[in-house]
C-alpha positions in Angstrom: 63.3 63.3 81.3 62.6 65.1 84.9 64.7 62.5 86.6 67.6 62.6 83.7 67.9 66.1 84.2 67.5 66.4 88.6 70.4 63.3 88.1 72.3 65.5 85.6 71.9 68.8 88.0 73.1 66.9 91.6 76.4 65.2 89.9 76.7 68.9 88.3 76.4 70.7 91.8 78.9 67.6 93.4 81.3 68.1 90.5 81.1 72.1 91.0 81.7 72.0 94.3 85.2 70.0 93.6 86.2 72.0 91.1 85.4 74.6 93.3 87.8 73.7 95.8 84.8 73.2 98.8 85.9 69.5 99.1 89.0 67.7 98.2 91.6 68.3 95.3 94.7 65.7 94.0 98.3 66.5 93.1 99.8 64.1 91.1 103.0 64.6 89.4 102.1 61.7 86.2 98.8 64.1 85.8 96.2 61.6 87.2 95.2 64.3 90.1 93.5 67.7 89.4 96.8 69.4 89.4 100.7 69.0 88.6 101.9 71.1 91.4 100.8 72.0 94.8 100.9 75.7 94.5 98.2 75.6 91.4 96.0 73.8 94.0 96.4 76.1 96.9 95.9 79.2 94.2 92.9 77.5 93.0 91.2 76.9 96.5 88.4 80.2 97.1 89.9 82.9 99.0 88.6 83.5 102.9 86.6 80.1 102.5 85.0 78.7 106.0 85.3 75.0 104.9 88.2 72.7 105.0 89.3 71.9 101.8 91.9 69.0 101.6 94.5 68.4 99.2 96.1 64.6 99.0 99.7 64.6 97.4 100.5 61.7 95.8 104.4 60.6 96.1 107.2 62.9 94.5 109.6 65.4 94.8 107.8 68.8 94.4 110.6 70.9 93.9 108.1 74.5 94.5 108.7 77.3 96.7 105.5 76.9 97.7 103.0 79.2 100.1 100.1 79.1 101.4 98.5 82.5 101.8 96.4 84.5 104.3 93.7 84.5 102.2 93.7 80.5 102.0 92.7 79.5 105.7 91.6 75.8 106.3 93.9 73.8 103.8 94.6 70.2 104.4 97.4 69.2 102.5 98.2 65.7 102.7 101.0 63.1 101.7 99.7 59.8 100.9 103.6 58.8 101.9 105.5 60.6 104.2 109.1 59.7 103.2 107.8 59.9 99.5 105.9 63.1 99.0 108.6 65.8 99.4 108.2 69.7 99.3 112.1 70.7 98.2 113.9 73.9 97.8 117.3 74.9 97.9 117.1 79.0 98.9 119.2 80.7 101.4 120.1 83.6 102.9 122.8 85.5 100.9 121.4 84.0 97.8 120.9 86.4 95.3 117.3 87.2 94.3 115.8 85.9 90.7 113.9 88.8 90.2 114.4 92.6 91.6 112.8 93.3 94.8 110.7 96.5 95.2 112.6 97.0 98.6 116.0 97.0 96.8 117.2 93.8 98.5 119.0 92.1 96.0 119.2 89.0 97.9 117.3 86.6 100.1 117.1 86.9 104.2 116.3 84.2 106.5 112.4 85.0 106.3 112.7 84.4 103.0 115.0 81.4 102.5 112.2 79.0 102.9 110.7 76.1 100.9 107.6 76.2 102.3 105.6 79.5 104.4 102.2 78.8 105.7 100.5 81.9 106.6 96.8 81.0 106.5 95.3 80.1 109.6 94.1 76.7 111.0 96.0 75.0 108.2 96.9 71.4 108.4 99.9 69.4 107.2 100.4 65.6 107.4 102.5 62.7 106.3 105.0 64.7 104.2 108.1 66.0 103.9 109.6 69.5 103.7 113.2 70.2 103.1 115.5 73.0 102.0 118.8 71.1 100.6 120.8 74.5 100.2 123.4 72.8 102.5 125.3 74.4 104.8 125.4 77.8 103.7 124.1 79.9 106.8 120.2 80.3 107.1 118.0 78.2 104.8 114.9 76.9 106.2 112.3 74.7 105.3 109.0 75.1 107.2 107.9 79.0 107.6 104.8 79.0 109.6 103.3 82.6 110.3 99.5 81.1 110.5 97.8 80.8 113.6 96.2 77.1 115.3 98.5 75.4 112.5 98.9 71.6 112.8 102.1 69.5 111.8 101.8 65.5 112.0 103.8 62.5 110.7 106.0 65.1 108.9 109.8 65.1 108.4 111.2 68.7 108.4 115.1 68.4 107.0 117.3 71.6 106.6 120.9 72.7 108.6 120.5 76.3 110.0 117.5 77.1 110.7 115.1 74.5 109.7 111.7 75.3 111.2 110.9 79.1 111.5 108.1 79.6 114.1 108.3 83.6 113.5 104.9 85.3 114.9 104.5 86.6 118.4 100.6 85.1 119.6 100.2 82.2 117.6 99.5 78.5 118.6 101.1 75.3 116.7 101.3 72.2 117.1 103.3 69.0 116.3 102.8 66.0 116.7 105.0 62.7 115.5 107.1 64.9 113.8 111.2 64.1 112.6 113.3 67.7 112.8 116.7 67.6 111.9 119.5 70.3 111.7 122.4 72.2 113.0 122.1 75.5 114.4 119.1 77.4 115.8 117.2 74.9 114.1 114.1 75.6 115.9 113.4 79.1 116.1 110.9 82.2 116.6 108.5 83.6 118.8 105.6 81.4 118.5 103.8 79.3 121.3 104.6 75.8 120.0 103.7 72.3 121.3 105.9 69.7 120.1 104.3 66.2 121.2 106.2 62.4 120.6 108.6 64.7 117.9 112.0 63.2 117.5 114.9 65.8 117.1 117.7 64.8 115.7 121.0 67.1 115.8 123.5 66.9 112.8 126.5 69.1 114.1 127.4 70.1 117.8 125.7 73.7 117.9 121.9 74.4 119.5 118.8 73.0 119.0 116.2 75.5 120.2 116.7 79.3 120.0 113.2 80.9 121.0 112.3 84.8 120.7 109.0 84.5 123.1 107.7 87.8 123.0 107.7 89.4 126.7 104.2 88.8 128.5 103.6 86.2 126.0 102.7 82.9 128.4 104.5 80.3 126.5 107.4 79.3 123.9 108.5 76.4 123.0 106.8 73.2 125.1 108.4 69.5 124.3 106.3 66.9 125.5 107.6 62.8 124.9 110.1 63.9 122.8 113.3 62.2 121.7 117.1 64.1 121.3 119.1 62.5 119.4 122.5 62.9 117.0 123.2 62.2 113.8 126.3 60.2 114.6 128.8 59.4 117.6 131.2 63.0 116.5 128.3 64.9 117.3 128.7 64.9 121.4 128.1 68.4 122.5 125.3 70.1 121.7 122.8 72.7 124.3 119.4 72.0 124.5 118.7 76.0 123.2 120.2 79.9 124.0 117.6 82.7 124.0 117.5 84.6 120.4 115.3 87.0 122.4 115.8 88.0 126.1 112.3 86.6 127.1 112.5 83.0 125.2 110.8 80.3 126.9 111.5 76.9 126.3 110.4 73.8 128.8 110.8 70.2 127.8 109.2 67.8 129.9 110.0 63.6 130.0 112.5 64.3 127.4 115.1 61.1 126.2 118.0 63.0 125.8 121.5 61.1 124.5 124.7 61.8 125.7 125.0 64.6 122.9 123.3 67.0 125.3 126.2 68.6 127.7 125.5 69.1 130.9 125.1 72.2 131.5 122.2 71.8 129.0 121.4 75.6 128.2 123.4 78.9 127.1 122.6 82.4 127.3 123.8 84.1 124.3 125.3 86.8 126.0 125.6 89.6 123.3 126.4 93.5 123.3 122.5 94.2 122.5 121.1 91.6 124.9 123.9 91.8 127.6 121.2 89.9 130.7 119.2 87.3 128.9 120.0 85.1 131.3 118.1 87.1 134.0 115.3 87.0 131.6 114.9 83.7 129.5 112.9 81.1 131.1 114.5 77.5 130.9 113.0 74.7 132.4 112.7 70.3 132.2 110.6 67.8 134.0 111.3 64.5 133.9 114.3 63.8 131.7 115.6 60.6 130.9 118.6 59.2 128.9 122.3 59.5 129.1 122.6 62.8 129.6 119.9 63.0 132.4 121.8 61.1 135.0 123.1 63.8 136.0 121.4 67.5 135.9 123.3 69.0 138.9 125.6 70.8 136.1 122.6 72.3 134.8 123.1 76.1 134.7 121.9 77.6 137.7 119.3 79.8 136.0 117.7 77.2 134.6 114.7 75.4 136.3 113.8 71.9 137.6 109.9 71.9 137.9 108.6 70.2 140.5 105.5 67.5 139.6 102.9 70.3 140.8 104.0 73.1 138.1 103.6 70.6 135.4 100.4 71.2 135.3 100.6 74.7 134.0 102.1 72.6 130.9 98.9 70.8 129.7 98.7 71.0 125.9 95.0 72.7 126.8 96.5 75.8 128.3 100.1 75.7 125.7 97.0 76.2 123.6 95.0 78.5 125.0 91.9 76.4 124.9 92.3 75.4 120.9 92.1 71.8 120.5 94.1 70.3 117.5 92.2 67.3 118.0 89.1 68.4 116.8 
């Protein structure tokens, strides 16, 4: 009887701690997982908890606004398919709100537009797919991430403007494997981000990156082994990014660029507010390759060409500030 009810008391605890969110939680859409949606998971993971709790998605299209709040640091959520578990929205900026907002705003802004915000740190997302299918309506963007030492892997990010919002000042991100696609801006904000192997794949001739590095902040945008391409042959002039910000930082090194990318390669924005970001605005590449990195002598002249020795200062270690994504 001693060892029926010790047996009954450890596959208690075990089951406890699931249900608990401590370990490992399933969505499934058919109801064979612990939960229909994703957001009922997150909401039922315990607030402020120091363990990783990770949350496997099985294949569908989870049509969810979803979020991930401050209070729910460490989540895991991951897609047993990348092109088949989908997080899909279709807000945008302009669109009128569903509900009134205490503010008075009667409609939603670009921070708002997304499908998906992550604001808890050290969250992880892999093999999935976020998308905001508004269309091209203005701002509408997909991935929100606000969280700090926030992984992205084997994910497809799809939107038009604005796709992937990197919005905080002083926090560290990373990608890795990753397929972006968009139009305009479509990777933005102030974040320190380290894209790594990332494909990046331009769908109208416009801008890819548009960075808003805060001033004194070390690093913007990094791009490591990536690959620029176009959606088809009519798209055949597109900049690699203009500042947002007067102190944006971008630097791409051993890039494959296609003969989308014009050679001049970067543009400053010039606007009435921000008349000199072009004195400001860091710009830099190392090691292009591809059609349009035959020639960079048409590269504007306050850009950069890093020599081999600077490189170093580009090290995914010190992007990082000493957080390792690996681990």
């Amino acid at each position: 009887m001693k060892y029926i009810l010790a047996l009954f008391l450890i596959t208690f605890s075990v089951s406890a701690q699931t249900l608990d969110k401590k370990l490992a939680l399933t969505v499934a859409q058919d109801g064979s997982g612990d939960f229909k949606t994703i957001q009922e998971a997150v909401n039922n993971v315990k607030d402020n908890s120091e363990k990783r709790v990770v949350i496997t998605i099985k294949p569908g299209k989870y049509v969810e606004k979803l979020e991930i709040p401050v209070s729910k640091p460490f989540i895991t959520l991951k897609g047993t398919d990348r092109n088949k578990t989908i997080i899909s929205f279709d807000d945008y900026s302009g669109k009128p709100l569903r509900e009134p907002d205490p503010s008075g705003k009667k409609a939603f802004g670009t921070g708002t537009s997304y499908s998906f915000m992550i604001r808890g740190n050290d969250c992880t997302l892999e093999n999935l797919t976020v998308e905001n299918t508004a269309g091209r309506v203005g701002q509408a963007v997909a991935l929100h991430i606000k969280g700090d030492r926030v992984i992205v892997k084997n994910c497809n990010l799809l939107a038009n403007q604005d796709t992937l919002y990197l919005s905080e000042g002083n926090t560290r991100i990373y990608f890795e494997n990753c397929f972006i696609n968009g139009t305009t801006d479509f990777i933005f904000g102030a974040a320190t981000a380290y894209f790594y192997k990332c494909t990046i794949e331009s769908l109208i001739n416009s801008y890819i990156t548009a960075a808003s590095t805060p001033q004194g902040q070390a690093y913007g945008f990094v791009f490591t082994d990536c690959k620029l391409t176009a959606k088809d042959k009519s798209v055949d002039k597109v900049f690699l990014g203009r500042p947002w910000r007067p102190y944006a930082q971008t630097v791409l090194i051993n890039t494959d660029m296609g003969s989308h990318i014009i050679p001049e390669g970067w543009n400053a924005w010039i606007d009435t507010r921000f008349p000199d970001k072009d004195k400001t605005a860091y710009y830099a590449e190392f090691g292009s390759k591809g059609v349009s990195a035959k020639d960079i002598s048409q590269r504007v002249v306050w850009s950069h060409q890093l020599k081999k020795e600077e490189i170093k200062k580009y090290d995914r270690d010190l992007v990082l500030n000493g957080w390792n994504p690996n681990k």
